[in-house]
C-alpha positions in Angstrom: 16.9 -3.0 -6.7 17.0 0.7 -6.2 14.0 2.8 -3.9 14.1 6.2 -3.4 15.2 8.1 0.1 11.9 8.8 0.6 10.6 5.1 0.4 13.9 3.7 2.0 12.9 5.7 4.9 9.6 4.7 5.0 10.4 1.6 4.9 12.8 1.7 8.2 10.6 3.5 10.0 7.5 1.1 9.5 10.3 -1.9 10.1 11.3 -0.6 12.7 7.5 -0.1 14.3 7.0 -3.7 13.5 10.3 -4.8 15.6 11.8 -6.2 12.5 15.1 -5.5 10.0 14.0 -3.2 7.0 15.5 -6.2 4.6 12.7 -9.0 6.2 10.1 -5.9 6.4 10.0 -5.2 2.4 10.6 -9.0 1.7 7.5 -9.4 4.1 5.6 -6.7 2.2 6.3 -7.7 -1.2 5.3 -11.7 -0.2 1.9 -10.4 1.3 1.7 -8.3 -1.9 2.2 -11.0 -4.3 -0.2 -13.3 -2.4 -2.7 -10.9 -2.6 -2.2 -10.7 -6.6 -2.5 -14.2 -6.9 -5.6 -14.7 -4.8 -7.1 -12.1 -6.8 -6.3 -13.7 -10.2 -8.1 -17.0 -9.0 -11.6 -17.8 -10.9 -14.4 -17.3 -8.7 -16.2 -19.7 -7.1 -20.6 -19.3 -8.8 -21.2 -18.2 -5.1 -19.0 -15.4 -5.3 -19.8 -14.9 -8.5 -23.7 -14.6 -7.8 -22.4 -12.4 -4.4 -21.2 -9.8 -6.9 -24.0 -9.6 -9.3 -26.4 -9.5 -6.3 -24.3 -6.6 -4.8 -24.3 -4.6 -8.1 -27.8 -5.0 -8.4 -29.1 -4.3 -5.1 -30.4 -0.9 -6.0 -31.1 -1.4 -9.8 -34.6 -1.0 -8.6 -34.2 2.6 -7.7 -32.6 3.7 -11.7 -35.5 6.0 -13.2 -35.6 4.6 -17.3 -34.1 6.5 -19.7 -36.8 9.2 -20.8 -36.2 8.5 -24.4 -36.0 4.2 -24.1 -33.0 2.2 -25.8 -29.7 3.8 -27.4 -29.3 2.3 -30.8 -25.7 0.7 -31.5 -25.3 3.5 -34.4 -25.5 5.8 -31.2 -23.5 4.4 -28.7 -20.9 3.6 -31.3 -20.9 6.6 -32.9 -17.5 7.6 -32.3 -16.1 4.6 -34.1 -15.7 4.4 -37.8 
């Protein structure tokens, strides 16, 4: 694998900070990293599901209407042929 000076460097001196070898540093990062990923990638549970929804909706409430009503699918589609 091949990094560039200026993320070599980084990487020493944030290895270096952490008391450990740049080598176990990146291998470190890049394990946290892919853990992360996979976590992420997991189906959510309906709680965290319903969490969400209830988040995103927490201020629907406050949305004036549209002053003209409902878009017709002609309209919002209309730069598809």
């Amino acid at each position: 694998m091949r990094v560039t000076i200026e993320v070599s460097d980084a990487i020493i001196a944030q290895a270096a900070a952490a008391g450990m070898s740049p080598e176990a540093y990146a291998e470190q990062r890049i394990r946290e990293h892919m853990a992360r990923e996979a976590a992420a990638a997991q189906p959510k549970t309906e709680a965290e599901m319903r969490n969400f929804v209830d988040a995103m909706t927490r201020y629907s409430d406050s949305i004036p209407a549209s002053p003209r009503g409902t878009y017709s699918r002609e309209e919002i589609y209309s730069d598809r042929d």
